[in-house]
C-alpha positions as CSV (number, residue, x, y, z in Angstrom):
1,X,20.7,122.9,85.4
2,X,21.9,120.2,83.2
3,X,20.7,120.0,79.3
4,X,19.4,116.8,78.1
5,X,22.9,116.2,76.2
6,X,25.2,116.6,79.6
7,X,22.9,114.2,80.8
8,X,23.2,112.0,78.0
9,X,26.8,112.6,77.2
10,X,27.6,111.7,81.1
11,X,25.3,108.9,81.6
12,X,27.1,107.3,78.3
13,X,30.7,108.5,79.9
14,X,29.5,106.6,83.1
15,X,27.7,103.7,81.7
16,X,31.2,102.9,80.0
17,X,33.4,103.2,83.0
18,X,31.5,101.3,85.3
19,X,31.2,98.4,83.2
20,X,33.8,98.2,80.6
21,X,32.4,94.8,79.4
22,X,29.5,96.6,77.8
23,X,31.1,98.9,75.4
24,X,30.2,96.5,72.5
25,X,26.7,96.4,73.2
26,X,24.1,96.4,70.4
27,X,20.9,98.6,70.4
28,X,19.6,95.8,70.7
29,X,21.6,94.8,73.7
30,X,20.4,98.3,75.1
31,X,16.8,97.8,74.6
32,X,16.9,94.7,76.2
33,X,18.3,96.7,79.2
34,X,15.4,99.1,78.8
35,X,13.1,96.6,78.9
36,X,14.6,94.6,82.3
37,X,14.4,98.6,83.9
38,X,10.5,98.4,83.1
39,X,10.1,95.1,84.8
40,X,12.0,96.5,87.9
41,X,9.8,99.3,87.7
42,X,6.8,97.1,87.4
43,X,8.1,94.9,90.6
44,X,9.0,98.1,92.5
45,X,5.5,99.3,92.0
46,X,4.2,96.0,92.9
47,X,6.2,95.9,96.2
48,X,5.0,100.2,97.1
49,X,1.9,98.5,97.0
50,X,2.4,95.5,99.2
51,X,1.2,92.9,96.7
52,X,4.9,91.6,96.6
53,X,7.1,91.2,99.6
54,X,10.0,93.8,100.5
55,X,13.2,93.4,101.6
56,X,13.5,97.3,101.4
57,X,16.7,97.1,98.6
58,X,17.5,100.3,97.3
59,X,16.6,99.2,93.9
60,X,13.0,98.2,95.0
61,X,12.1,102.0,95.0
62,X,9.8,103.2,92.3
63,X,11.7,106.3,91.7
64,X,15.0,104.9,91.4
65,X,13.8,102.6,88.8
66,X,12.2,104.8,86.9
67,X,15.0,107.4,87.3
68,X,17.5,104.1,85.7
69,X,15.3,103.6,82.6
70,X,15.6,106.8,82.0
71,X,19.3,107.2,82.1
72,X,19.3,103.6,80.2
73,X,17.9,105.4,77.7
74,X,20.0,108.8,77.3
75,X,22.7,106.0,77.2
76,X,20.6,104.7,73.9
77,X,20.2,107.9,72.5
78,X,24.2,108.9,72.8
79,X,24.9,105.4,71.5
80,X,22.2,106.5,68.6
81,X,23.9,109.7,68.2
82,X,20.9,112.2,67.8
83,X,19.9,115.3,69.5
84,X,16.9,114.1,71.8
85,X,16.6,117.9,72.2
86,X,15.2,118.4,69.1
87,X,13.2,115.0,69.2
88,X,11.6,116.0,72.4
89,X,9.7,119.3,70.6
90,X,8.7,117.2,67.9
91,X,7.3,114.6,70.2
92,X,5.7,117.3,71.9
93,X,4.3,119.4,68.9
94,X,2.7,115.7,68.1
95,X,1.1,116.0,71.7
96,X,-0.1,119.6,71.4
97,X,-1.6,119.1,68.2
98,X,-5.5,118.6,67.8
């Protein structure tokens, strides 16, 4: 099984090969990105539940969506630089304490 950093270092290795254009973005730039992925997820959502229309795209499925924000943003954190490993457990001591 992957770590959180192979996934991050090879989502960042991806995201620059397939589109070249975007190597200068900002973080900025990227959470813009981040934010377009929760919209898709919204409209995905929407469509699973028939209030919008389908035309049964691959990237009208929920779980695609979601799994693209997420990747959007282990491309952040690799353009950030940290160790999200170590984030994570502080995130989740935050949600285990009383």
């Amino acid at each position: 099984m992957r770590s959180l950093k192979e996934w991050q270092d090879q989502f960042a290795s991806a995201a620059t090969a397939k589109f070249p254009n975007n190597t200068n973005w900002s973080e900025k730039d990227r959470v813009l990105s981040i934010l377009r992925q929760l919209a898709d997820i919204s409209g995905a959502l929407q469509k699973e539940e028939g209030i919008l229309p389908s035309s049964n795209h691959a990237h009208e499925d929920p779980d695609h969506r979601i799994a693209a924000l997420i990747a959007d943003v282990l491309i952040l954190v690799d353009e950030r630089g940290y160790n999200l490993d170590e984030e994570l457990e502080k995130v989740l001591t935050w949600y285990q304490s009383s």
